[in-house]
N, C-alpha and C positions, 0 to 999 in steps of 0.2 A: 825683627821682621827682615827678610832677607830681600837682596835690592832684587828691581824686577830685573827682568832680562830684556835686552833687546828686542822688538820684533822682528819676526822671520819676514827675510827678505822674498820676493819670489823665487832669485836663483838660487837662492834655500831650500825652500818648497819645491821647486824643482828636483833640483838634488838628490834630495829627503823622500821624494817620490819614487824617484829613479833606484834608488838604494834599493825601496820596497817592492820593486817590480813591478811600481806603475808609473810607466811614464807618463808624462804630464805636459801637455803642449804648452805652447809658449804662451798662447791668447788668455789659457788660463791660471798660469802661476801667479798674478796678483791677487784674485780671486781665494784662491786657496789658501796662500800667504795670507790674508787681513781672516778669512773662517779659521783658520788654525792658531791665528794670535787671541783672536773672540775663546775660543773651546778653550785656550790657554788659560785666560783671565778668567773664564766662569770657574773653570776648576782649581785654581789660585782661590779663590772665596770660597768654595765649598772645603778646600782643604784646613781651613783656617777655623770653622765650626767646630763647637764641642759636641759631640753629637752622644756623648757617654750615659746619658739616661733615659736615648730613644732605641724601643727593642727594637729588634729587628721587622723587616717588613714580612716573616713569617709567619712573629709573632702575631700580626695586625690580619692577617690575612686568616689565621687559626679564630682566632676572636670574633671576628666579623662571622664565622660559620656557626661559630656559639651561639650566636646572640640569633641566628636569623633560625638555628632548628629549634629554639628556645620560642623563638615568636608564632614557629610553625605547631609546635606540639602545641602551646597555648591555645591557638584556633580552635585546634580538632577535639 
């Protein structure tokens, strides 16, 4: 497992805003900094999941229209 990384500091966030063409006032770079460390970490876990025998969610969405003109022809 590879080690974590540091959290982003504000004047990181800041920075890292400013790069992207948004600036980012001062009141709110901590703010931003601890959301962007959180969105970090959820995504660090979800990377870590084997996800290799769940189809895709097109798959589930085709499915679910099967089944519901299946229930609908059954009615009529």
């Amino acid at each position: 497992m590879p080690a974590a990384e540091p959290p982003l500091t504000p004047p990181e966030a800041a920075r890292w805003a400013a790069r992207s063409g948004l600036p980012l006032a001062a009141d709110r770079a901590e703010a931003v900094a601890a959301t962007a460390d959180h969105i970090h970490s959820v995504v660090s876990v979800l990377r870590e999941l084997d996800f290799a025998d769940t189809p895709p969610a097109a798959h589930r969405a085709a499915e679910e229209t099967r089944v519901m003109e299946a229930a609908r022809d059954a009615a009529v």
